[in-house]
N, C-alpha and C positions, 0 to 999 in steps of 0.2 A: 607506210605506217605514219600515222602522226608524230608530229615533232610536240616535243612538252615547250610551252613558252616559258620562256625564261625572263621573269618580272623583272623590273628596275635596273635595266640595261640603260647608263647614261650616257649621251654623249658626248665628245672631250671637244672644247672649243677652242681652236688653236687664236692664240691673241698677238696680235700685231702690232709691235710698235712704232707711233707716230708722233713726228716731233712737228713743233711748231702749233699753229692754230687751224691747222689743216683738218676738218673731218673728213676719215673713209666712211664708203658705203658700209663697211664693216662695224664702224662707230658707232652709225645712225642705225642700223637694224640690230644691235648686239641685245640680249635679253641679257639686264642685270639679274635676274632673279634666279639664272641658273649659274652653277657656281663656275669658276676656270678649273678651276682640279677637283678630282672624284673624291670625295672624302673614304675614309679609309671603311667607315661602314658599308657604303657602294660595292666597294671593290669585295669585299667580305663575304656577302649578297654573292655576288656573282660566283666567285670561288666555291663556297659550300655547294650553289647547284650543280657545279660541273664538276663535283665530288660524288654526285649519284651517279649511279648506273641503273638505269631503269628495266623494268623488264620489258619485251616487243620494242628497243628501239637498238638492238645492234642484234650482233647471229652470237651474241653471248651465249643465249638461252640451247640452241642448236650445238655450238663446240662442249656446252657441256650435256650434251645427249639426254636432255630435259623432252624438250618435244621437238618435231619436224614440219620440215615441211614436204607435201606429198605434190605439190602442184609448182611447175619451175619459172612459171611465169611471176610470182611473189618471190622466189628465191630456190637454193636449195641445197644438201647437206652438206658440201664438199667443205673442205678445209681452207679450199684455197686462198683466200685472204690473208692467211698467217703470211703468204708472200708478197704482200701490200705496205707490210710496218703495221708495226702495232701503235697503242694512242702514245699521240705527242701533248703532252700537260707544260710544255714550255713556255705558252703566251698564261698559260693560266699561274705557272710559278712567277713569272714576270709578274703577274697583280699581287701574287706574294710577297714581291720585293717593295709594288708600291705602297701595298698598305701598312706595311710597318713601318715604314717612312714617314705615310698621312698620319699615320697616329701620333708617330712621335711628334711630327710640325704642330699638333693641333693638342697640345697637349699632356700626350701621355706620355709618360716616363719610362727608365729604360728596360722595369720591369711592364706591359701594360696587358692586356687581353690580346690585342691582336700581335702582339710577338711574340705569345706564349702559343697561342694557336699555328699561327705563322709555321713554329719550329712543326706543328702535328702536319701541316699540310706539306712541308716539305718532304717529310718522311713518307707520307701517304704515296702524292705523285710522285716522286725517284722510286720508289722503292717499288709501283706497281708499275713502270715503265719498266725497270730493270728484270721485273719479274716476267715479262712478256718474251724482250731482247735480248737479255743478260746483260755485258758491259754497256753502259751509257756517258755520258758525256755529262759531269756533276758540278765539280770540282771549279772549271772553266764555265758552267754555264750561266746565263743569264746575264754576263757581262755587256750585253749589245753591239754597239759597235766597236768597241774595246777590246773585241775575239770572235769573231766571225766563223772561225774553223777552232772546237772549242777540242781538248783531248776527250778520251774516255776514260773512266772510270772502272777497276776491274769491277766484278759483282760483289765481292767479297766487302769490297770497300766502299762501295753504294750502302749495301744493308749493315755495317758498322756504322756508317756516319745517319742511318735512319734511325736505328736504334739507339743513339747516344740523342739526337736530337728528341726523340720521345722521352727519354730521360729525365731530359732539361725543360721538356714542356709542362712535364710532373711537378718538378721543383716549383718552377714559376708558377702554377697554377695552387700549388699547395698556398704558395704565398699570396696570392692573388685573393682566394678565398677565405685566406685565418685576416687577414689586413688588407682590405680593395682601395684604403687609401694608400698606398705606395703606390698605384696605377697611374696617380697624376690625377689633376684638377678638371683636364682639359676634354671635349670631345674625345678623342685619342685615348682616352683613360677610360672611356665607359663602352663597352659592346654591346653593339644592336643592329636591327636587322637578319637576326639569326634567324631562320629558319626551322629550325631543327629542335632546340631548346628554350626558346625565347630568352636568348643570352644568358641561361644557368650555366655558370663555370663551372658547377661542381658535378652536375652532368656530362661536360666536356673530357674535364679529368677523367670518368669512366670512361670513354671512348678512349683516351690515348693510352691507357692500358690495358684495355683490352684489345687493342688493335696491338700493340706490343704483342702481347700473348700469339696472337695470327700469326705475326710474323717470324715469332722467334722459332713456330712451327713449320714455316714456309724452308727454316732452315734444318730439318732433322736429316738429310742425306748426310750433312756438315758437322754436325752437332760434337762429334767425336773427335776430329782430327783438326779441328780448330781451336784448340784450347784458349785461344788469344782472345777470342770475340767471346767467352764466358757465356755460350748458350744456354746451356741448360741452367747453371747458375742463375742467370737474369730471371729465367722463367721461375726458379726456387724461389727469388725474393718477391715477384710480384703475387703469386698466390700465400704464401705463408707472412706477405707482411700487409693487410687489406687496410692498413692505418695511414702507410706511408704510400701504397700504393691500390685506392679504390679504384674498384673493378664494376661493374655491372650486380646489382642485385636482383632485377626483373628484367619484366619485356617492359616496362616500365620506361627501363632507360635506352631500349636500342636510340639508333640513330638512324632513323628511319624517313621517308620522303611520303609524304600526305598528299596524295591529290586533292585537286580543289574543282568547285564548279563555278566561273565556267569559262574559264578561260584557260584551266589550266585538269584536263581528261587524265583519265586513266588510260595507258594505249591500248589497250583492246574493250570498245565498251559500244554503245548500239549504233554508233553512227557505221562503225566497221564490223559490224557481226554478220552483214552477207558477202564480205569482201575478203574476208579472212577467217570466220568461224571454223567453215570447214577445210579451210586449205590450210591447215596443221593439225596435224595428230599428234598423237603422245608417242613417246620413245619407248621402245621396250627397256631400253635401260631403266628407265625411274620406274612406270609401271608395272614394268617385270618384277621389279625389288619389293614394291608395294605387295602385290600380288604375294610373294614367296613371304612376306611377313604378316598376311594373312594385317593389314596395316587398314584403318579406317578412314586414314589418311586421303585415299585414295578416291573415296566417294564426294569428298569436295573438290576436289581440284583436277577429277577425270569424268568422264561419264561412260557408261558401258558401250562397248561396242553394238551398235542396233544389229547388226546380223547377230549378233549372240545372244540376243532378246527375241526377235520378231523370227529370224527363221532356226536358228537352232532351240529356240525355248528354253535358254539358261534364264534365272531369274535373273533380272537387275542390279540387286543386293548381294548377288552370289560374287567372288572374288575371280569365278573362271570367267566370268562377263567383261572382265576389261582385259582389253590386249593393246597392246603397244606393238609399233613395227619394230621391226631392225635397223639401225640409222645407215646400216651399208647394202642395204639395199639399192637395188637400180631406181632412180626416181620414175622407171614408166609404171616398172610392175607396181612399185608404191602408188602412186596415183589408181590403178586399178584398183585393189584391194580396196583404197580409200573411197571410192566410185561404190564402191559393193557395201558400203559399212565397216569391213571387217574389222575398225580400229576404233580404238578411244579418242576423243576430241578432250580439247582443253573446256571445263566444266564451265559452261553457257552460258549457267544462270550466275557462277560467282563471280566470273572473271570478263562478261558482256554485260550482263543486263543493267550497267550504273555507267555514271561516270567517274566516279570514285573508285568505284574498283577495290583495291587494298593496299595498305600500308607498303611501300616495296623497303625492303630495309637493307641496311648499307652494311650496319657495323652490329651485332646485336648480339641478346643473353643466351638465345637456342643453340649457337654456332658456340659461344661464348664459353660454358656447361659442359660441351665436347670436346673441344678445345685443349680445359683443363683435361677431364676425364683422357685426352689422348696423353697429355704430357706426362701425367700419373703413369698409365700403362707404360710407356717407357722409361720411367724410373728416373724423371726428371727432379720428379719433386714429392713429398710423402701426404697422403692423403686418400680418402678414399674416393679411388673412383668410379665406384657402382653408383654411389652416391651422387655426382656429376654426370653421372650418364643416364642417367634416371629422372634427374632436372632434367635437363639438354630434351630428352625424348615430351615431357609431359611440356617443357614450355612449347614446344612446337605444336603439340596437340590443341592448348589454350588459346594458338594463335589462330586456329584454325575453330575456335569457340568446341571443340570435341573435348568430352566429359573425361577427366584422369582418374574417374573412379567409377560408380559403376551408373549408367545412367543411358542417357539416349538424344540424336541429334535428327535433324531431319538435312536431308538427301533431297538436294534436286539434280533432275535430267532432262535435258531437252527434248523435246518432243518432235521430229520432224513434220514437216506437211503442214503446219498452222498457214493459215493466208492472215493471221492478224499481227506477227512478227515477236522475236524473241525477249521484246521488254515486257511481255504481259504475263503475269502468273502464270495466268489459264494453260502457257503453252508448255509446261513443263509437269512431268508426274512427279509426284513427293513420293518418297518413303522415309518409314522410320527406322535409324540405324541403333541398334542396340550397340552399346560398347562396357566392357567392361576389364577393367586397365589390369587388376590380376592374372585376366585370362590372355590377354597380350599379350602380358611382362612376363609368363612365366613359361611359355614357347621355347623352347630348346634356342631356336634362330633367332631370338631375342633378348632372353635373358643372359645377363653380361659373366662370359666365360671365365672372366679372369684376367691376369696381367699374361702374358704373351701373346701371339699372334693370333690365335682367336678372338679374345677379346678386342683386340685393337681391330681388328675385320668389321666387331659389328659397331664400335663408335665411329669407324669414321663411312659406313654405310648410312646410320643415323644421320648424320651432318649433312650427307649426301642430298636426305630426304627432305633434311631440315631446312637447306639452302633454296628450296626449289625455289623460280623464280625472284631470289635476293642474291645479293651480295656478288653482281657481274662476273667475273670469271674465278670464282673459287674453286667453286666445284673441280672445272679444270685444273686449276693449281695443283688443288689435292690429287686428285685423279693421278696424274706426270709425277708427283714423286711418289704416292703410295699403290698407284695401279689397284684401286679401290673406291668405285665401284668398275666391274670392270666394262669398258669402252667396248663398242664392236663395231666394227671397219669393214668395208665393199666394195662396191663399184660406186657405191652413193656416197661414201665418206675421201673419196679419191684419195691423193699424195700415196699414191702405189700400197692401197691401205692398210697405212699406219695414219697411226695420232702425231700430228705432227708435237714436237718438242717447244716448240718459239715462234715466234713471228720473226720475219724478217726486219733487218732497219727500212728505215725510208728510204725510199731512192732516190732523194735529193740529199741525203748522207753520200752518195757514190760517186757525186761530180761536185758539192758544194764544200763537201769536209773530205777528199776523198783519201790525203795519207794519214790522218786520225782513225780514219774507217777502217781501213785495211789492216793497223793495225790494232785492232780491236777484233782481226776474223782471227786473228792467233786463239782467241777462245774457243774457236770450233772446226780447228784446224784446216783456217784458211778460207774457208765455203762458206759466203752469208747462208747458209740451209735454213728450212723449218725443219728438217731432221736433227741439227746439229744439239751438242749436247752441253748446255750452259754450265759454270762453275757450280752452282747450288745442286745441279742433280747428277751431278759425278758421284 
């Protein structure tokens, strides 16, 4: 798979002091015009990108039973990675450390943009490590050489000190944005290089709470018997108070990663459409789900199974035309079926035929919408949540340009056999897809049950469909504490099939930190396992 390049990567020039009138060759070659230290925009730059999780550049897409792969030469479904360590964001918090440093050297004060930020990305990284691992090493980290074997941190107190740091990025940013001069005079005081917002704080601020909202979600096994960390509480004040704590109002404000041309592709787009087109299929998990909600979803971002076209003469546009495999299937027999047609491929024309591709998004309204709508259903906070589940379902539909009233989109599908290749119109059939959002919304398996466990089955099915391809390993997240959508396990999905629980630590945690480590396996009684069962989903 292509690697995304990662612009404005600078390098750091180590400077040597010399006394006397002596010049090094280091003197005489040194290029004044690059600076000695990264300024804190640089560092900034590089942090927001390795805050994406892109889709086709990890087996994100595969552990959350998205699509597969049927050919095991490119990869294939098993789990086993969880036993490898999940991501290390440590060199990447280390730039968190220096940029609120650069900023202050250079200007900004003690309230500035990149400290206010600084607090969201530390919350971000500890809190999606922890969410992988369970206990981490927090509290002691990033000290350097100052602590080498750092302690751990329980879980409980990773995602309190995340949650108080989102807090404090609110405050500051609230401040940032009623008054920008308290930020100081200096470089340091003005943000840029953003990616994402072209340095709108006020934009920012909706990510940090609505990333809040995610997480305080991430905690519902907990929610009840923690009375200390004021779960549900938190989530009461940030949807009934949208003054003090703005939230996302569109797709407007996700926090989303834009491809560019031309140094910077979409990872699946025509340089890779004979190389991996057909060596993934769709999951029966997502397309099954599609399928059973009778979803138009479906016809963009799948395409019909060509045996269910060509030899069985199901029409195209029919919902029993697209099939997904089993992801615990044996990867031979998979490859077979997928050799015959029998499956759905990931849709051709939207997701190859460019190099832009689509918007992948990180932090966003669709998930956002649900989000609330779950935290309603559980009685977190009062409000209606037909009403946010209802958004949540039509933003995801507009993302996908499909009508939320009544109207019509056009359907492509690739066409097999062309010798002139998959970027040309010509090689795909169109159809027109009728939709119409009443007749959708008002489906028994659709329309929203109510507050108990029905209704919460079908928002966070919704979410499921909604995340496809964004937001790196949510899906999953959800999945392990609501067992919603549900996962299917085989000979393909190995770990004696089950869904594994966690990743493993690193295995340079077991000889480099190793009486920190051990005891840290007290959380999962003793066993580094991917079985084992972390504090949050007890």
């Amino acid at each position: 798979m292509n690697k995304i390049f990662r612009i404005l990567l600078l390098p750091v020039f180590i400077l040597l002091t010399v006394t006397g009138c002596k010049k090094s060759f280091e003197d005489l070659t040194k290029n004044n015009n690059v600076p000695s230290t990264v300024p804190a925009s640089l560092l900034f730059n590089g942090i927001v990108n390795k805050l994406a999780d892109l889709p086709g550049q990890s087996s994100y897409e595969i552990y959350c039973q998205y699509y597969i792969y049927n050919y095991d030469y490119y990869g294939n479904n098993r789990y086993d990675n969880f036993a490898n360590g999940g991501d290390n964001y440590y060199n990447t918090l280390k730039n968190v450390v220096d940029m609120e440093a650069r900023a202050t050297a250079t200007g900004g004060a003690a309230v500035n943009p990149y400290e206010a930020l600084g607090k969201f990305f530390r919350a971000y990284f500890f809190s999606k490590m922890s969410l992988e691992e369970g206990d981490i090493p927090m509290t002691d980290a990033l000290k350097g050489l100052n602590n080498l074997t750092p302690a751990y941190d329980s879980q409980k107190t990773v995602m309190t000190q995340s949650l108080a740091w989102l807090e404090s990025a609110n405050t500051d940013l609230t401040q940032l944005i009623s008054n920008p001069s308290v930020a100081g005079s200096g470089v340091g005081g003005t943000l840029s290089n953003d990616i994402y917002f072209n340095n709108d704080l006020v934009k920012w601020q909706k990510v940090v709470n609505t990333f809040r909202i995610r997480l305080l979600l991430q905690l519902s096994k907990r929610a009840d018997d923690n009375a200390d960390m004021n779960i549900k509480q938190q989530f009461a004040q940030i949807v009934g108070n949208p003054t003090k704590y703005p939230i996302m109002q569109s797709s407007d404000d996700n926090l989303q990663y834009v491809f560019l041309t031309p140094n910077n592709f979409y990872p699946q787009n025509p340089n890779n459409f004979g190389q991996s087109g057909s060596r993934q299929n769709m999951s029966a998990t997502y397309v099954g789900l599609l399928t059973q909600l009778k979803d138009p979803r479906v016809f963009v971002t799948s395409e019909p199974a060509r045996y269910s076209v060509d030899t069985a003469k199901i029409s195209p546009t029919s919902f029993n035309a697209f099939i997904g495999a089993d992801p615990g299937l044996d990867l031979g027999v998979m490859y077979n079926n997928a050799t015959l047609q029998r499956y759905s491929f990931l849709n051709r024309k939207h997701f190859y035929s460019t190099y832009t591709g689509e918007p992948s998004i990180q932090i966003g309204y669709p998930e956002l919408m649900l989000n609330i709508a779950e935290g309603i259903n559980r009685g977190w906070a009062t409000g209606d949540a037909e009403a946010y589940y209802v958004k949540g379902i039509q933003a995801s539909f507009q993302y996908y340009n499909i009508p939320t009233g009544t109207g019509t989109f056009t359907a492509y599908f690739y066409r097999p056999g062309s010798t002139t290749g998959p970027t040309v119109l010509g090689n795909y059939d169109t159809y027109t897809i009728n939709v119409d959002w009443p007749t959708y919304y008002n489906q028994a398996a659709v329309k929203y049950a109510g507050s108990g466990n029905s209704g919460l089955k079908q928002i966070l099915q919704q979410k499921y469909v909604a995340l496809f391809r964004h937001s790196g390993l949510e899906s999953y997240f959800m999945y392990r504490r609501t067992l919603v959508p549900t996962f299917t396990v085989g000979p393909g999905t190995g770990n004696s099939s089950r869904i594994p629980q966690r990743y493993e630590y690193p295995t340079s945690e077991r000889t480099v930190n190793a009486a920190n480590y051990n005891k840290a396996l007290s959380q999962l009684g003793g066993s580094d396992d991917i079985n084992g069962i972390m504090w949050l989903l007890k």
